[in-house]
VEXNUVEX-832693 format. One record per residue (C-alpha): x, y, z; residue in one letter. Coordinates in steps of 0.25 Angstrom, whole numbers, padded with zeros to 4 digits, always signed. Layout:
N
XYZA...
***
This chain:
659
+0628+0431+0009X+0629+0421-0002X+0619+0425-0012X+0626+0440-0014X+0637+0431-0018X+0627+0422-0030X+0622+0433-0035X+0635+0441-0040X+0638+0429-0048X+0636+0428-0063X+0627+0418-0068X+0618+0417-0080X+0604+0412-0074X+0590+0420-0070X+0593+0420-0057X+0606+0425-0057X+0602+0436-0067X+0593+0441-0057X+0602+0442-0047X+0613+0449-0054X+0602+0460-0059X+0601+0463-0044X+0614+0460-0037X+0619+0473-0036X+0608+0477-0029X+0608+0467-0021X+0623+0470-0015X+0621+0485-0014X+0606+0481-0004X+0613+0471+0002X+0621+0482+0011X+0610+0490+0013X+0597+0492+0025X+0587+0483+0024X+0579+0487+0032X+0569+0492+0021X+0567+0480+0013X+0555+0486+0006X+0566+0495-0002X+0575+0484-0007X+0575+0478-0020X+0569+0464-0022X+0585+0459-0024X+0588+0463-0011X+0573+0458-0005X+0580+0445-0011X+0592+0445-0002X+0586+0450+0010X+0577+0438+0009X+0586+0427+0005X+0594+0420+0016X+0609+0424+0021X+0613+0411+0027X+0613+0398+0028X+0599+0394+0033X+0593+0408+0030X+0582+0406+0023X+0580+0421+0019X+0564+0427+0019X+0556+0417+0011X+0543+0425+0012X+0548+0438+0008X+0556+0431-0003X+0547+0425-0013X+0536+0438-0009X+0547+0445-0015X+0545+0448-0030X+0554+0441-0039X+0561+0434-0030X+0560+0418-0026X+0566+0412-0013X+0576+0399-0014X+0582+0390-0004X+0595+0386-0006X+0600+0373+0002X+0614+0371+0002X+0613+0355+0007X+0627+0358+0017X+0624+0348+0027X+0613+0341+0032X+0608+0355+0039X+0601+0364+0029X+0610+0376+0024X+0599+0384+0015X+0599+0398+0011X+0584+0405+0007X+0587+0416-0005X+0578+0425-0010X+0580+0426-0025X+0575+0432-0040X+0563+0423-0046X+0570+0421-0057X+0579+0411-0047X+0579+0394-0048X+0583+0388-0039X+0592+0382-0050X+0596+0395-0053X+0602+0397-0039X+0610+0382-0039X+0616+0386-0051X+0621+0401-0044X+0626+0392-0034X+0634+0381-0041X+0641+0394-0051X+0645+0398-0036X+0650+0385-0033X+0657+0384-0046X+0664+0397-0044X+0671+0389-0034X+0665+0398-0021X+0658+0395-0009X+0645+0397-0003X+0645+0402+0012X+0657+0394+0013X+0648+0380+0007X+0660+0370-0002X+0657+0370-0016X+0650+0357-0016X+0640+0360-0008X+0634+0370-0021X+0630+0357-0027X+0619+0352-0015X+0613+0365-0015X+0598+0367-0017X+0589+0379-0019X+0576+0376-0018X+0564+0386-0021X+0550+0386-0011X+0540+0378-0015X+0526+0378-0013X+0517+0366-0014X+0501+0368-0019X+0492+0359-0012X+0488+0348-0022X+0478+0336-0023X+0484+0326-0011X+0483+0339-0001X+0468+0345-0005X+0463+0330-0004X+0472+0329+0010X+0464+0341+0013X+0451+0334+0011X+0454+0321+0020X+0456+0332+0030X+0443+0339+0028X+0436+0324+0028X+0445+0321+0039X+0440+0333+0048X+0424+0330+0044X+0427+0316+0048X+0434+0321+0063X+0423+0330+0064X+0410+0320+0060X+0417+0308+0068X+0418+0318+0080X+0404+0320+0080X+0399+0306+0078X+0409+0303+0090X+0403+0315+0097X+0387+0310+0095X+0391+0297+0099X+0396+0303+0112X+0384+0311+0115X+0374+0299+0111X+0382+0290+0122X+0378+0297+0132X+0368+0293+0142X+0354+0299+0139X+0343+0293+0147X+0330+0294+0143X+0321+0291+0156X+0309+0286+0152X+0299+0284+0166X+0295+0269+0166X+0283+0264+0174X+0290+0252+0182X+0282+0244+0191X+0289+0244+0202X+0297+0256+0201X+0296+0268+0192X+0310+0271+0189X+0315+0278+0175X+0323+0269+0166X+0334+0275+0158X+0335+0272+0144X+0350+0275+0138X+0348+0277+0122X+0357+0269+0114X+0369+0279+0105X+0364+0281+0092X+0372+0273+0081X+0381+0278+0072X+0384+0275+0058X+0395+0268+0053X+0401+0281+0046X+0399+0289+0059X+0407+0277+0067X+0418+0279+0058X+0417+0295+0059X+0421+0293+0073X+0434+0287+0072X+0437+0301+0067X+0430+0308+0079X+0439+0319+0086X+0434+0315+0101X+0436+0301+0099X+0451+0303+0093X+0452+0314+0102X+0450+0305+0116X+0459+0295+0109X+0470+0304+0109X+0469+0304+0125X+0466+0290+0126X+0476+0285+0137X+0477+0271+0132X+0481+0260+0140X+0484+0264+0156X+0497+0256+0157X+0512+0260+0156X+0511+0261+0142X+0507+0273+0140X+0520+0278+0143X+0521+0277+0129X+0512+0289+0127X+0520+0299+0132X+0534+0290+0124X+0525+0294+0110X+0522+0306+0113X+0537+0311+0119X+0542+0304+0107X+0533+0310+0097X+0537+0323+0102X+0554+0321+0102X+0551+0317+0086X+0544+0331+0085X+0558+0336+0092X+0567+0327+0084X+0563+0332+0070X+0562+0347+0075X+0578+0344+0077X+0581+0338+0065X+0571+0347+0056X+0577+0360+0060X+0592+0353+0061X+0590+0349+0047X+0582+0362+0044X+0586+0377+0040X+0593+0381+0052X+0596+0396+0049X+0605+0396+0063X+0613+0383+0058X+0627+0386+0065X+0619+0385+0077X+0613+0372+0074X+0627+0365+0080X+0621+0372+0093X+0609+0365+0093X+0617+0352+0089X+0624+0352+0101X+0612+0354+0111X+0609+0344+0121X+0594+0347+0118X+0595+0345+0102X+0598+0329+0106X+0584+0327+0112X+0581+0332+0097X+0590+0325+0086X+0589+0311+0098X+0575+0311+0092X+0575+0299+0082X+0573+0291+0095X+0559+0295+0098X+0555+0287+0085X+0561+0273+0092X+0551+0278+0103X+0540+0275+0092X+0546+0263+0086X+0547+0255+0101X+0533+0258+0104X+0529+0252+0091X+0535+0241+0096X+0531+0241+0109X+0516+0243+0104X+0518+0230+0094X+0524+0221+0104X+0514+0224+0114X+0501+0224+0107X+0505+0213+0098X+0508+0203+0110X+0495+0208+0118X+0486+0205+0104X+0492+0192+0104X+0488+0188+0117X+0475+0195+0114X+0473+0186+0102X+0480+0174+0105X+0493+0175+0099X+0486+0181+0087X+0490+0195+0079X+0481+0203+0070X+0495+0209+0064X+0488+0213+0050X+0477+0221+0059X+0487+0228+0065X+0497+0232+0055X+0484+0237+0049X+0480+0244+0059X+0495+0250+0060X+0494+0254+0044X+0482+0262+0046X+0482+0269+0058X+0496+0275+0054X+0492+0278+0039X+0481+0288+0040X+0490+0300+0047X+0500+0295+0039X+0493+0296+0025X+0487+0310+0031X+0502+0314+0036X+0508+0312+0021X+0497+0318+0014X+0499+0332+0022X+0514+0331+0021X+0513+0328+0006X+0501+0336+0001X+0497+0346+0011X+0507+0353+0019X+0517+0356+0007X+0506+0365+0002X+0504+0372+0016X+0517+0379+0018X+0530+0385+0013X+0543+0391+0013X+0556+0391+0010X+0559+0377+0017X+0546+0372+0011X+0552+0363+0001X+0558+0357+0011X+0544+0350+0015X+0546+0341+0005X+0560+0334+0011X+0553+0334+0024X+0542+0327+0024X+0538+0323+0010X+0548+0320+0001X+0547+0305-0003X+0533+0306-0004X+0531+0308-0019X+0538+0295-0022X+0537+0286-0010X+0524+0290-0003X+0519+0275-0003X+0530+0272+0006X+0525+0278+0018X+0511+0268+0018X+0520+0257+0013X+0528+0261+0029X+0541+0259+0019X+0545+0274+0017X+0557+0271+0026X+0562+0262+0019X+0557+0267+0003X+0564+0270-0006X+0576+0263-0007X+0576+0259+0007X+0578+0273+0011X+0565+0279+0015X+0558+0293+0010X+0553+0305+0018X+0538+0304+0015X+0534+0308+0028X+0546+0308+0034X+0543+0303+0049X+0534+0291+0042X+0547+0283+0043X+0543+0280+0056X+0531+0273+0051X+0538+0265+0041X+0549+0260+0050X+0538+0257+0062X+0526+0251+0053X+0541+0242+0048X+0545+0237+0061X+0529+0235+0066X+0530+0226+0054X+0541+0218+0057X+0537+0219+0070X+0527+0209+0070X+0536+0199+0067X+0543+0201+0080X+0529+0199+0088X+0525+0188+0081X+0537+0181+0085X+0536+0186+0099X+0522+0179+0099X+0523+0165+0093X+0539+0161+0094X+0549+0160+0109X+0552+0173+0114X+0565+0172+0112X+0563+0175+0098X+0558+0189+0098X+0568+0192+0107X+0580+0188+0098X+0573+0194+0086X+0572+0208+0093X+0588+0207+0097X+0592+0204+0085X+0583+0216+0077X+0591+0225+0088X+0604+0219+0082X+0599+0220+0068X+0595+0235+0071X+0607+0240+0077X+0617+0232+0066X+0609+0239+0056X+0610+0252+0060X+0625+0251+0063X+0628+0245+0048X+0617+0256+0041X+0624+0266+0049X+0637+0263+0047X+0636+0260+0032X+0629+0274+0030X+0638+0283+0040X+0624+0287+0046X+0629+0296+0059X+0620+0299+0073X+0619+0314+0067X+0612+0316+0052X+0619+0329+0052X+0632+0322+0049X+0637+0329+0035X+0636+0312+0030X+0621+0311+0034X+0609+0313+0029X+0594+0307+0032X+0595+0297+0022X+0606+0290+0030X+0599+0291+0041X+0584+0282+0035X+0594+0271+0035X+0592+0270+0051X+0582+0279+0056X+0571+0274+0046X+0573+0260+0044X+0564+0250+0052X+0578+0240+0054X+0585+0252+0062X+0573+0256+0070X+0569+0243+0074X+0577+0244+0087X+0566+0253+0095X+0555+0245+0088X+0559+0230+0093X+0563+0234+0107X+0548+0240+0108X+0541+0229+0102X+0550+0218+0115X+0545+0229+0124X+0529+0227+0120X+0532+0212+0122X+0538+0215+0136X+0526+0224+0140X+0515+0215+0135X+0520+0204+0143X+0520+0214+0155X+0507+0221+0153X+0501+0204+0152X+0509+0199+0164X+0513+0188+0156X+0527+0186+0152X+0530+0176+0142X+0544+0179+0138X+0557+0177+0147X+0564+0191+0141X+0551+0197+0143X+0551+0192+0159X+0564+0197+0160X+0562+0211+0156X+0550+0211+0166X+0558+0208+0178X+0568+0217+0174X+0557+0228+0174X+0551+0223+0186X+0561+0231+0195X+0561+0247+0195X+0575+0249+0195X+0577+0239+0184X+0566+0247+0177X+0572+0260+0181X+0587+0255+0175X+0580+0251+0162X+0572+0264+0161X+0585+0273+0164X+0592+0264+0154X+0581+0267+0144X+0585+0283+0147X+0599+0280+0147X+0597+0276+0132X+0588+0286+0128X+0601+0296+0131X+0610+0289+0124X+0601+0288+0111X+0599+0305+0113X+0612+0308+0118X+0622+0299+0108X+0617+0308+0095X+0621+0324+0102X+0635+0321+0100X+0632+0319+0084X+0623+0330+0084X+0632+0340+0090X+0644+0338+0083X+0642+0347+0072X+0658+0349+0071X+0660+0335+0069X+0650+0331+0058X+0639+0326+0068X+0648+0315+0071X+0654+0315+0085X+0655+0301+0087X+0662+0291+0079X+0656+0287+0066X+0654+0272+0072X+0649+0277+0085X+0639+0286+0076X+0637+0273+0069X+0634+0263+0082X+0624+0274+0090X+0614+0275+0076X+0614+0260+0077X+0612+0259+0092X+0603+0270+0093X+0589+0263+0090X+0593+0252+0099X+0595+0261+0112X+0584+0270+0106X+0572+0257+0109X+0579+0251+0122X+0580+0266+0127X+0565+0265+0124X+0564+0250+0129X+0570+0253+0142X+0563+0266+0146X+0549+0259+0141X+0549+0246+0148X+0549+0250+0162X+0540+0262+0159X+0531+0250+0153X+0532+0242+0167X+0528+0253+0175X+0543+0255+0180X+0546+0270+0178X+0532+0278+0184X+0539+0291+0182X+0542+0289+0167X+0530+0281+0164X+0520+0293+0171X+0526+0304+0160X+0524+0295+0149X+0510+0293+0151X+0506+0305+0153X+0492+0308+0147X+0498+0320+0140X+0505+0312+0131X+0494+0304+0126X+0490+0313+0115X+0503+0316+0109X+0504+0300+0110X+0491+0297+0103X+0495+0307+0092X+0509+0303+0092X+0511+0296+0077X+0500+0309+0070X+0511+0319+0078X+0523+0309+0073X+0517+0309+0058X+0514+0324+0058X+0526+0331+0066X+0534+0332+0053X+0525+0337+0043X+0523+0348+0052X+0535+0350+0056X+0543+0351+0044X+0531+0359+0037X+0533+0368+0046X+0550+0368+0045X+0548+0369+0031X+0539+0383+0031X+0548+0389+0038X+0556+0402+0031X+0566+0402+0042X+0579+0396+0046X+0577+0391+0060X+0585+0396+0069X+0591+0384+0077X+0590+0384+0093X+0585+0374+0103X+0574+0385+0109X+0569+0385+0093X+0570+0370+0091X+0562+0368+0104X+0551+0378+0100X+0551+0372+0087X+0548+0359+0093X+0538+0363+0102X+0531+0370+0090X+0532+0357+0082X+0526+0349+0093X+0516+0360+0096X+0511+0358+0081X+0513+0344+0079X+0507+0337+0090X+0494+0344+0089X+0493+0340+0073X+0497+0326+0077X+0486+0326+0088X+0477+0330+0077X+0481+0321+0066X+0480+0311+0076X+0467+0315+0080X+0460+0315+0065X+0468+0305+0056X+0476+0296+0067X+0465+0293+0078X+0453+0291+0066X+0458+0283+0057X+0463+0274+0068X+0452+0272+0073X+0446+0268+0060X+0457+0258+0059X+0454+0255+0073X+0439+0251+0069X+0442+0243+0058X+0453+0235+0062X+0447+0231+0075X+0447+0216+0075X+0434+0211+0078X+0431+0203+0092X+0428+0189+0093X+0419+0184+0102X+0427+0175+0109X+0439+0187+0109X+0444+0191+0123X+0437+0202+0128X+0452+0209+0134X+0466+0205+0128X+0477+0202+0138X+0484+0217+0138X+0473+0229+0131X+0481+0234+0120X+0488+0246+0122X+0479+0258+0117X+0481+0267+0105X+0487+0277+0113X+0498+0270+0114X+0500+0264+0101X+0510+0266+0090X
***
């Protein structure tokens, strides 16, 4: 018990004084009952309520409603996995006042529960902060009270409308000569104004029924359940690495978890993201060539980069203003500070970033944790962009050309990877004592070393378009549907799409698990050849088990994807993506606790993250990311022609599917 040691130390500062003045009270209750805790002085209060080991946080909420007293963090940056200690100590206590207790002990030439003298020099002792709701979040609080008038008149506007198109018949008795039948007479809808019109893109029942919208009945909406099993395994995937990185108050047992089979479905994760980035691809591939026969040859590439910007931006701008302005007001505890490093920490100075879709690659080609999960934004919006090249290419030069292009961006990625990897000692396992996340930006952010899942969607939209309009115009293209014209041909490219998918999950356990070895396991070049490789095997996995879904090859696998329950969580997929963390982390943060480490509690943390997050990202989706696309929708429509076809060749794929 470390702090009965610092405090028989001599030392000339406040804090010291204050505990000195008490300390032989302190050794003589330390031995006693405490059972009655009203009876003890508030020295002793003190250290029943600071923390006895590493991860013990102590009793924050007793602590600093205790008189005279001021709670502390101290973090003593050992590893990658936080090793903290909560005390529990006289107000006149600073937090420099602590580190400079602790660097006399280290210069006394003793240790600290066994920790190495340097380690005295990374300590940090942080004090709980609280954060008063400023300017930014009151107005934030506003646009949602407008916001919520706005649901509730454009829901009523929608409802009238739905009542006034209904059939009522006024029979008015007509002498006829010949005949005397009544006439019915329907009574045109009474028209709206231009404000209410716009209301209505905000209305609950029409964004409501969107979110159930089935979309196109074809074999691509396999892809709603891909979106929304993938969306989930990212909820999973941060739950692991958020309380693997967090205050673990059972840390020997973490090794244990390390090691279990199930903890590689959790820490494989990273994967799900590529899931994202192929169907982007795909999405681009397929709609562009199907708008080019549409318009003959032609591309309305600004309209649609525009359209892009503007339907991410709203949930977006809403997200950063709640992590930045609100939710630090709405919570605390003795990990509270911690909010700051998870989700908003480069914000102050690089918050333009985010808009500019460059906050992977700024500042200093490093990226910033403004919103953490937006680098996913950047990177995708990046590779859309250059993108287009590739399409355009497809479109008006020899086919052959695209397909060398996309060969050699495959090679270009891989080489990449390897030389960044190997230049920087970056390891499969970031819990490596030679790791840390800024090594790990330099692949897993960076549009160059993602474009592997990105490309290999965007061939596979130029294979299905030319499926779905029965015409093929390119030999490689011919040759892939004959190979998928065969069921056990299309069966062996599916299992070897499943065979693949192991390989990328199962590869990493042997890193993860070897907690003796430094998280090694393999050699440091096989370490070195797997990270480069990865991204690769990730999209042909995808590729492979995709392409005979898309041909109507595997029933079985393409009847549980397309299952109607997935529809929602798919509609809602980017709101659940862009929210999960704030939520998440907000809640990790609150917490007064060490969390005690099992697979049962990771599991029923995860099912009460998911339990929370996919609601709010279903409504998020419902209030800011379904209105303000349909605004977008509305202006952006291009106007018809009178000589325009009635019907293009393939009808786009609807926004149920869309990225």
């Amino acid at each position: 018990m470390w702090f009965l040691l610092v405090i028989t130390i001599s030392a000339s500062n406040p804090c010291w004084d204050a505990l000195e003045d008490e300390g032989r009270s302190i050794l003589q209750l330390i031995i006693k009952d405490y059972s009655d805790i009203k009876s003890k002085t508030t020295s002793a209060l003190q250290l029943m309520y600071s923390g006895k080991d590493i991860n013990d946080l102590g009793h924050y909420s007793s602590c600093i409603d205790l008189a005279n007293s001021t709670y502390f963090l101290v973090d003593f940056k050992i590893s990658t996995i936080p090793t903290t200690t909560g005390l529990c100590l006289p107000s006149q206590c600073t937090s420099e006042n602590i580190k400079e207790l602790l660097l006399t002990y280290k210069d006394k030439g003793k240790k600290l529960l066994s920790f190495s003298p340097d380690i005295y020099d990374k300590i940090e002792v942080f004090e709980p902060k609280t954060y008063a709701l400023g300017t930014g979040g009151i107005l934030w609080i506003i646009f949602t009270i407008l916001l919520s008038i706005c649901i509730i008149l454009g829901t009523y506007f929608e409802y009238n409308q739905i009542e006034n198109l209904k059939p009522k018949e006024q029979i008015i008795e007509l002498e006829e000569k010949n005949e005397g039948k009544s006439s019915e007479i329907m009574q045109p809808p009474r028209r709206l104004p231009g404000y209410a019109k716009i209301m209505m893109a905000f209305s609950l029942i029409k964004n409501w029924n969107s979110l159930f919208d089935k979309g196109a009945d074809d074999t691509t909406r396999i892809f709603n359940g891909v979106r929304a099993m993938s969306v989930g395994w990212v909820i999973l995937g941060h739950i692991y690495l958020t309380r693997l990185t967090g205050v673990t108050y059972n840390i020997e047992d973490i090794l244990h978890v390390f090691k279990s089979p199930i903890s590689a479905i959790g820490y494989s994760s990273a994967m799900t993201v590529d899931a994202f980035f192929w169907l982007g691809g795909f999405l681009l591939g397929y709609l562009s060539l199907n708008e080019a026969e549409y318009n003959h040859g032609k591309i309305a590439w600004r309209r649609r980069i525009l359209s892009r910007v503007l339907r991410i931006l709203p949930v977006y701008i809403f997200i950063m203003c709640f992590a930045n302005l609100v939710e630090p007001s709405i919570g605390g505890g003795p990990l509270w500070h911690l909010l700051d490093e998870f989700n908003i920490i480069g914000c102050p100075n690089y918050w333009y970033s985010n808009f500019l879709f460059l906050n992977n690659v700024i500042p200093d080609w490093k990226g910033n944790d403004c919103i953490a999960q937006s680098w996913y934004l950047a990177a995708d919006m990046q590779l859309f962009l250059f993108s287009i090249l590739i399409v355009i290419l497809y479109i008006k030069f020899p086919k052959k050309y695209t397909w060398i292009v996309i060969f050699a961006l495959l090679v270009e990625s891989f080489v990449s990877k390897l030389i960044i990897v190997t230049e920087n000692n970056i390891l499969l396992c970031m819990f490596n004592s030679d790791q840390n996340f800024d090594k790990y930006r330099k692949i897993y952010t960076k549009p160059y070393t993602r474009l592997d899942s990105y490309v290999l969607g965007l061939a596979c939209g130029f294979i299905f378009y030319q499926k779905k309009a029965n015409k093929v115009i390119d030999p490689v293209v011919g040759y892939v549907h004959w190979f998928l014209s065969s069921k056990i041909r299309a069966y062996g490219m599916f299992l070897l799409g499943v065979g693949l998918v192991n390989v990328v999950v199962w590869v990493p356990s042997g890193p993860f698990s070897d907690y003796d070895g430094d998280f090694v396991y393999y050699s440091k070049e096989a370490n070195y050849f797997f990270l480069a490789i990865f991204k690769l095997f990730t999209g042909l996995a995808y590729s492979f088990l995709f392409l005979p879904m898309l041909f109507d090859m595997i029933p079985i696998a393409q009847k549980i994807l397309s299952f109607d329950l997935w529809i929602p969580i798919a509609k809602a997929s980017f709101s659940i993506y862009m929210i999960h963390l704030c939520i998440m982390k907000g809640f990790l943060a609150s917490e007064s606790y060490g969390f005690y480490i099992t697979q049962l509690n990771l599991f029923t943390d995860f099912m009460f993250n998911a339990t929370m997050e996919i609601p709010l990202g279903i409504l998020l989706y419902l209030t800011i990311e379904a209105p303000f696309a349909n605004i977008t929708k509305a202006a952006l429509a291009p106007r018809k022609k009178s000589n325009e076809k009635s019907e293009p060749l393939i009808t786009e794929l609807k926004s149920s599917i869309q990225v």
